[in-house]
C-alpha positions, 0 to 999 in steps of 0.5 A: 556758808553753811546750808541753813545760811544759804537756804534763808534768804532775806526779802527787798534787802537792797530796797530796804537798805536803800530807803534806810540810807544807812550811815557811820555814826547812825543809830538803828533797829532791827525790830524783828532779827530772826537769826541776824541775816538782814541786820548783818548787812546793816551791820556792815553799812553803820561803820565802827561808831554806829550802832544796831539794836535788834530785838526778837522774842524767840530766845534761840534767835536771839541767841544766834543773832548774838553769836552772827553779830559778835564780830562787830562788837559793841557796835550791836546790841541784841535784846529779846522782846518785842517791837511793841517795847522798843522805846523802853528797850531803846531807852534802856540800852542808851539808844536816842532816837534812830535814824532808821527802823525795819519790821519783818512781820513774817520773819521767821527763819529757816531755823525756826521753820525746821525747829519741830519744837516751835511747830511752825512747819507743815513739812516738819512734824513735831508738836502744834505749838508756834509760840514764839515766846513760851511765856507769852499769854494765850493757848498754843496752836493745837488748843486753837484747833481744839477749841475753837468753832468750824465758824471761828476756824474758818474766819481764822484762815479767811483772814490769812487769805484763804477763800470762804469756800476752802476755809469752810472745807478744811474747818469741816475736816478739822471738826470731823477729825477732832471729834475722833481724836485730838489733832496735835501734830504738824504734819497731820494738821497738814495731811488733813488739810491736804486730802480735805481740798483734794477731796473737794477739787480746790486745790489751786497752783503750786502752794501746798494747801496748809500754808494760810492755814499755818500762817493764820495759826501763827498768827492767831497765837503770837497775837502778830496782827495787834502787836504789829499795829502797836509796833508800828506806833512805837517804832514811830515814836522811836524815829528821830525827825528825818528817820525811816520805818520800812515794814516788810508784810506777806499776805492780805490783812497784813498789808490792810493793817499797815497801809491803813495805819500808815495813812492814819498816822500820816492823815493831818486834819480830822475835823467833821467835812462840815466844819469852815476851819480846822479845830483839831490842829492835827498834823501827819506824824509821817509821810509814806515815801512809797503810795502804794507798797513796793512789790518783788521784782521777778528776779526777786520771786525767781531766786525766792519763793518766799518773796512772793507775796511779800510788800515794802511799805516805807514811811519818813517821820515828820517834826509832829510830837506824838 
Protein backbone atom coordinates (compact mmCIF):
# COMPACT_ATOMS: atom_id res chain seq x y z
CA UNK A 1 0.00 0.00 0.00
CA UNK A 2 1.24 2.97 -0.95
CA UNK A 3 1.27 6.16 1.51
CA UNK A 4 -1.30 8.11 -0.38
CA UNK A 5 -3.55 4.89 -0.17
CA UNK A 6 -3.08 4.56 3.46
CA UNK A 7 -3.30 8.25 4.08
CA UNK A 8 -6.94 8.71 2.30
CA UNK A 9 -9.46 7.04 3.99
CA UNK A 10 -13.29 6.89 2.72
CA UNK A 11 -16.08 8.10 5.22
CA UNK A 12 -19.38 5.44 6.49
CA UNK A 13 -18.05 2.84 3.84
CA UNK A 14 -19.43 0.19 6.01
CA UNK A 15 -22.89 2.11 6.26
CA UNK A 16 -22.88 2.89 3.00
CA UNK A 17 -22.16 -0.53 1.87
CA UNK A 18 -24.75 -1.32 4.14
CA UNK A 19 -27.69 0.62 2.88
CA UNK A 20 -26.70 -0.22 -0.83
CA UNK A 21 -27.05 -4.05 0.05
CA UNK A 22 -24.81 -4.66 -3.02
CA UNK A 23 -25.40 -7.96 -5.10
CA UNK A 24 -24.07 -10.33 -7.95
CA UNK A 25 -25.52 -9.27 -10.72
CA UNK A 26 -26.57 -5.96 -9.77
CA UNK A 27 -26.03 -2.71 -11.51
CA UNK A 28 -24.51 0.58 -9.72
CA UNK A 29 -22.70 3.90 -9.71
CA UNK A 30 -20.21 5.59 -8.26
CA UNK A 31 -21.08 9.16 -9.03
CA UNK A 32 -18.24 11.18 -7.80
CA UNK A 33 -15.07 8.10 -7.68
CA UNK A 34 -12.37 10.50 -6.93
CA UNK A 35 -9.35 7.99 -7.13
CA UNK A 36 -11.67 4.71 -6.91
CA UNK A 37 -11.14 3.88 -2.81
CA UNK A 38 -14.87 3.42 -2.23
CA UNK A 39 -15.83 2.16 -5.60
CA UNK A 40 -13.04 -0.61 -5.22
CA UNK A 41 -14.97 -1.92 -2.27
CA UNK A 42 -18.35 -2.10 -4.04
CA UNK A 43 -16.37 -3.44 -6.79
CA UNK A 44 -15.47 -6.31 -4.74
CA UNK A 45 -19.32 -6.99 -3.53
CA UNK A 46 -21.01 -7.01 -7.33
CA UNK A 47 -19.35 -10.30 -8.31
CA UNK A 48 -18.18 -11.42 -11.94
CA UNK A 49 -21.71 -10.52 -13.78
CA UNK A 50 -22.12 -7.15 -11.82
CA UNK A 51 -21.29 -3.99 -12.91
CA UNK A 52 -20.18 -0.19 -11.76
CA UNK A 53 -20.21 2.53 -13.49
CA UNK A 54 -18.05 5.51 -11.88
CA UNK A 55 -18.06 8.68 -13.00
CA UNK A 56 -15.81 11.84 -11.83
CA UNK A 57 -14.72 15.12 -13.84
CA UNK A 58 -11.45 15.67 -12.61
CA UNK A 59 -9.76 13.84 -15.79
CA UNK A 60 -6.54 12.40 -13.46
CA UNK A 61 -8.91 10.98 -11.33
CA UNK A 62 -10.46 9.23 -13.76
CA UNK A 63 -7.23 8.14 -14.82
CA UNK A 64 -6.37 6.58 -11.46
CA UNK A 65 -9.75 5.11 -10.78
CA UNK A 66 -9.32 3.21 -14.28
CA UNK A 67 -6.02 1.96 -13.70
CA UNK A 68 -7.44 1.06 -9.41
CA UNK A 69 -10.35 -0.90 -11.21
CA UNK A 70 -8.71 -2.72 -14.01
CA UNK A 71 -8.45 -5.97 -12.19
CA UNK A 72 -12.00 -6.41 -12.36
CA UNK A 73 -12.59 -5.89 -15.92
CA UNK A 74 -15.44 -5.04 -17.81
CA UNK A 75 -17.34 -5.47 -14.94
CA UNK A 76 -16.42 -1.60 -14.19
CA UNK A 77 -16.91 1.12 -16.47
CA UNK A 78 -15.30 4.69 -15.62
CA UNK A 79 -16.32 7.81 -17.31
CA UNK A 80 -15.47 11.25 -16.69
CA UNK A 81 -18.42 13.76 -16.34
CA UNK A 82 -20.50 14.93 -13.96
CA UNK A 83 -23.31 13.33 -11.72
CA UNK A 84 -25.93 16.06 -13.34
CA UNK A 85 -25.44 13.67 -16.81
CA UNK A 86 -25.67 10.15 -15.32
CA UNK A 87 -28.83 9.13 -17.19
CA UNK A 88 -27.18 10.18 -20.30
CA UNK A 89 -24.07 8.61 -19.48
CA UNK A 90 -25.90 5.47 -17.88
CA UNK A 91 -27.71 5.35 -21.01
CA UNK A 92 -24.72 5.32 -23.28
CA UNK A 93 -22.71 2.96 -21.40
CA UNK A 94 -25.50 0.02 -21.86
CA UNK A 95 -26.61 0.61 -18.14
CA UNK A 96 -30.55 0.43 -17.19
CA UNK A 97 -31.78 1.42 -14.04
CA UNK A 98 -29.33 0.85 -11.00
CA UNK A 99 -30.02 -0.69 -7.98
CA UNK A 100 -27.88 1.45 -5.83
CA UNK A 101 -26.17 4.99 -6.38
CA UNK A 102 -23.56 7.00 -3.83
CA UNK A 103 -22.54 10.83 -4.18
CA UNK A 104 -19.63 11.93 -2.09
CA UNK A 105 -20.14 15.77 -2.29
CA UNK A 106 -16.78 16.28 -0.62
CA UNK A 107 -14.89 13.74 -2.53
CA UNK A 108 -11.69 15.06 -2.93
CA UNK A 109 -8.83 12.80 -2.53
CA UNK A 110 -5.74 13.21 -1.18
CA UNK A 111 -4.10 13.25 -4.61
CA UNK A 112 -5.79 16.11 -5.47
CA UNK A 113 -5.69 17.68 -2.31
CA UNK A 114 -1.70 17.53 -2.68
CA UNK A 115 -2.05 18.34 -6.54
CA UNK A 116 -0.73 22.13 -6.48
CA UNK A 117 -1.83 22.24 -10.10
CA UNK A 118 -5.49 22.04 -8.85
CA UNK A 119 -5.00 24.55 -5.97
CA UNK A 120 -7.43 22.99 -3.40
CA UNK A 121 -4.91 23.03 -0.39
CA UNK A 122 -3.89 25.45 2.29
CA UNK A 123 -1.11 23.34 3.16
CA UNK A 124 0.04 22.89 -0.73
CA UNK A 125 1.40 26.12 -2.39
CA UNK A 126 0.55 26.35 -5.74
CA UNK A 127 -1.48 28.64 -7.95
CA UNK A 128 -5.67 29.72 -6.94
CA UNK A 129 -7.04 27.59 -9.10
CA UNK A 130 -9.50 24.45 -7.88
CA UNK A 131 -11.17 24.01 -11.09
CA UNK A 132 -11.78 20.34 -11.01
CA UNK A 133 -12.96 20.34 -14.58
CA UNK A 134 -10.44 22.96 -16.65
CA UNK A 135 -13.17 23.21 -19.39
CA UNK A 136 -15.76 23.78 -17.40
CA UNK A 137 -17.33 27.73 -17.44
CA UNK A 138 -16.92 30.17 -14.98
CA UNK A 139 -13.48 32.19 -13.29
CA UNK A 140 -10.83 29.92 -11.11
CA UNK A 141 -10.76 30.77 -7.36
CA UNK A 142 -8.06 33.72 -7.53
CA UNK A 143 -10.30 35.62 -10.00
CA UNK A 144 -13.34 34.92 -7.17
CA UNK A 145 -10.83 36.61 -4.81
CA UNK A 146 -10.04 39.55 -7.03
CA UNK A 147 -13.14 40.26 -8.04
CA UNK A 148 -15.53 39.95 -5.76
CA UNK A 149 -16.92 42.28 -2.97
CA UNK A 150 -15.98 42.31 0.94
CA UNK A 151 -19.86 41.93 1.20
CA UNK A 152 -19.94 39.01 -1.51
CA UNK A 153 -16.62 37.41 0.06
CA UNK A 154 -18.03 37.38 3.43
CA UNK A 155 -21.31 35.55 2.43
CA UNK A 156 -18.97 33.35 0.42
CA UNK A 157 -17.61 31.69 3.37
CA UNK A 158 -21.02 32.14 5.43
CA UNK A 159 -22.45 29.75 3.34
CA UNK A 160 -19.60 27.19 3.92
CA UNK A 161 -20.08 27.70 7.79
CA UNK A 162 -17.96 30.39 8.69
CA UNK A 163 -19.72 32.85 11.62
CA UNK A 164 -20.62 36.55 10.36
CA UNK A 165 -17.81 37.89 12.28
CA UNK A 166 -15.01 35.90 11.02
CA UNK A 167 -16.09 36.10 7.66
CA UNK A 168 -16.52 39.76 7.70
CA UNK A 169 -12.62 39.77 9.15
CA UNK A 170 -10.83 37.78 6.62
CA UNK A 171 -13.07 39.43 3.70
CA UNK A 172 -11.53 42.85 5.19
CA UNK A 173 -8.01 41.36 5.22
CA UNK A 174 -8.39 40.11 1.80
CA UNK A 175 -9.72 43.32 0.30
CA UNK A 176 -6.96 45.30 2.25
CA UNK A 177 -4.13 42.89 0.73
CA UNK A 178 -5.38 42.73 -2.77
CA UNK A 179 -5.67 46.16 -3.00
CA UNK A 180 -1.79 46.09 -2.59
CA UNK A 181 -0.94 43.16 -4.75
CA UNK A 182 -3.01 40.56 -6.55
CA UNK A 183 -3.39 37.23 -4.23
CA UNK A 184 -2.70 34.16 -6.48
CA UNK A 185 -1.12 31.65 -4.21
CA UNK A 186 -2.73 28.95 -1.83
CA UNK A 187 -0.42 29.23 0.82
CA UNK A 188 -0.88 33.12 0.93
CA UNK A 189 -4.55 33.03 0.67
CA UNK A 190 -3.97 31.02 3.60
CA UNK A 191 -1.36 32.88 5.58
CA UNK A 192 -3.57 36.03 5.35
CA UNK A 193 -6.51 34.31 6.56
CA UNK A 194 -4.36 32.79 9.46
CA UNK A 195 -2.95 36.12 10.98
CA UNK A 196 -6.48 38.00 10.01
CA UNK A 197 -8.17 35.70 12.77
CA UNK A 198 -5.05 35.64 14.98
CA UNK A 199 -4.91 39.20 14.99
CA UNK A 200 -8.74 39.60 15.68
CA UNK A 201 -8.69 36.58 18.59
CA UNK A 202 -11.03 34.38 16.75
CA UNK A 203 -9.56 31.74 16.32
CA UNK A 204 -11.48 28.48 17.69
CA UNK A 205 -10.46 24.63 18.34
CA UNK A 206 -7.96 23.11 16.18
CA UNK A 207 -9.26 23.37 12.53
CA UNK A 208 -6.79 26.01 10.67
CA UNK A 209 -8.69 29.06 9.82
CA UNK A 210 -8.49 28.48 6.08
CA UNK A 211 -10.48 25.63 5.90
CA UNK A 212 -14.21 27.04 5.28
CA UNK A 213 -12.51 29.69 3.32
CA UNK A 214 -11.11 26.80 0.67
CA UNK A 215 -13.84 24.70 1.03
CA UNK A 216 -16.36 27.99 -0.06
CA UNK A 217 -13.86 28.82 -2.77
CA UNK A 218 -14.16 25.27 -3.94
CA UNK A 219 -17.19 25.47 -4.02
CA UNK A 220 -17.98 28.60 -5.60
CA UNK A 221 -15.92 27.51 -8.77
CA UNK A 222 -16.96 24.11 -9.43
CA UNK A 223 -20.49 25.31 -9.12
CA UNK A 224 -20.96 22.16 -6.36
CA UNK A 225 -24.02 23.23 -4.47
CA UNK A 226 -26.55 23.56 -8.04
CA UNK A 227 -24.73 20.63 -9.38
CA UNK A 228 -25.62 18.65 -6.38
CA UNK A 229 -29.33 19.38 -6.36
CA UNK A 230 -29.38 18.71 -9.83
CA UNK A 231 -27.44 15.23 -9.36
CA UNK A 232 -29.81 14.39 -6.65
CA UNK A 233 -32.58 14.65 -9.31
CA UNK A 234 -30.69 12.52 -11.90
CA UNK A 235 -29.52 9.76 -9.69
CA UNK A 236 -33.21 9.43 -8.73
CA UNK A 237 -34.50 9.08 -12.15
CA UNK A 238 -31.59 6.53 -12.62
CA UNK A 239 -32.63 4.35 -9.70
CA UNK A 240 -34.65 1.14 -10.88
CA UNK A 241 -38.04 0.60 -8.08
CA UNK A 242 -36.45 -0.51 -5.08
CA UNK A 243 -32.69 1.13 -5.39
CA UNK A 244 -31.01 3.40 -2.96
CA UNK A 245 -28.89 6.82 -3.13
CA UNK A 246 -26.68 7.30 -0.38
CA UNK A 247 -25.33 10.80 -0.49
CA UNK A 248 -22.33 11.75 1.78
CA UNK A 249 -22.30 15.87 2.52
CA UNK A 250 -19.51 17.85 4.86
CA UNK A 251 -20.52 21.08 6.07
CA UNK A 252 -23.81 23.16 6.96
CA UNK A 253 -25.49 24.16 3.29
CA UNK A 254 -24.57 20.90 2.05
CA UNK A 255 -26.61 19.14 4.43
CA UNK A 256 -29.92 21.98 4.18
CA UNK A 257 -29.55 21.42 0.24
CA UNK A 258 -30.00 17.48 0.38
CA UNK A 259 -32.52 16.98 3.58
CA UNK A 260 -34.39 19.51 1.75
CA UNK A 261 -34.31 18.00 -1.47
CA UNK A 262 -34.80 14.90 -0.25
CA UNK A 263 -38.23 15.82 1.51
CA UNK A 264 -39.39 17.46 -1.42
CA UNK A 265 -38.98 14.40 -3.49
CA UNK A 266 -40.31 12.52 -0.83
CA UNK A 267 -43.40 14.92 -0.27
CA UNK A 268 -46.73 13.53 -1.66
CA UNK A 269 -49.67 15.97 -1.95
CA UNK A 270 -48.80 19.64 -2.62
CA UNK A 271 -52.32 21.19 -2.70
CA UNK A 272 -53.34 24.40 -0.86
CA UNK A 273 -54.24 23.23 3.19
CA UNK A 274 -57.69 24.82 2.01
CA UNK A 275 -58.46 22.34 -0.23
CA UNK A 276 -61.32 19.44 0.84
CA UNK A 277 -59.46 16.78 -1.55
CA UNK A 278 -56.29 16.51 -3.10
CA UNK A 279 -56.20 17.60 -6.88
CA UNK A 280 -52.41 17.67 -7.68
CA UNK A 281 -52.25 13.46 -7.26
CA UNK A 282 -48.87 14.05 -6.42
CA UNK A 283 -47.15 11.14 -4.90
CA UNK A 284 -43.30 10.52 -2.80
CA UNK A 285 -40.80 9.92 -5.49
CA UNK A 286 -38.77 8.37 -2.63
CA UNK A 287 -38.89 7.34 1.04
CA UNK A 288 -35.77 8.75 3.25
CA UNK A 289 -34.70 5.14 5.23
CA UNK A 290 -32.86 7.58 7.65
CA UNK A 291 -35.24 10.88 9.06
CA UNK A 292 -32.45 12.65 10.07
CA UNK A 293 -28.58 12.10 8.44
CA UNK A 294 -26.40 9.41 9.98
CA UNK A 295 -23.63 11.15 11.78
CA UNK A 296 -19.81 9.32 12.47
CA UNK A 297 -19.13 7.08 15.17
CA UNK A 298 -16.20 8.37 17.38
CA UNK A 299 -14.39 5.45 16.35
CA UNK A 300 -15.13 6.76 12.75
CA UNK A 301 -13.65 10.73 13.72
CA UNK A 302 -10.82 9.04 15.80
CA UNK A 303 -9.17 7.07 12.93
CA UNK A 304 -10.40 10.22 10.42
CA UNK A 305 -10.53 13.57 10.98
CA UNK A 306 -12.05 14.08 7.90
CA UNK A 307 -15.11 12.35 9.01
CA UNK A 308 -15.95 14.71 11.33
CA UNK A 309 -18.52 16.79 10.13
CA UNK A 310 -19.39 14.49 7.54
CA UNK A 311 -23.56 13.16 7.16
CA UNK A 312 -25.16 10.17 5.37
CA UNK A 313 -28.39 10.76 4.03
CA UNK A 314 -30.15 7.32 2.46
CA UNK A 315 -33.33 7.67 0.29
CA UNK A 316 -35.31 4.25 -1.50
CA UNK A 317 -36.97 4.96 -4.93
CA UNK A 318 -40.58 4.26 -4.80
CA UNK A 319 -42.86 3.12 -8.40
CA UNK A 320 -43.80 7.22 -8.98
CA UNK A 321 -42.57 8.03 -12.59
CA UNK A 322 -40.85 11.29 -12.36
Amino acid sequence: MSPNESAHRPVFVAETLSFLNPRDGGAYADCSCGHGYFAERLAQCIGPTGRLLCLDIDAEAVTATARRLDRFGERCTVVRGSYVDLPAIAAANGFGKLGGIVIDAGCTSREQLMNPALGLSFRVDGELNMKLDPSAPGPPARELIATLSGRELAALFRGAGESARTARVIASAIERSRARAPLTRTTELAQLVEGAVDAAGLRRGTRHPATRVFLSLRNAVNRELPALEEGIHAAVASLREGGRLCVLTYFGTEHALVRQTCRALERRCTCPPGLPVCACGRESVVRRLVRDPLSPSVREVDANESARSARLHIVERTTTPM
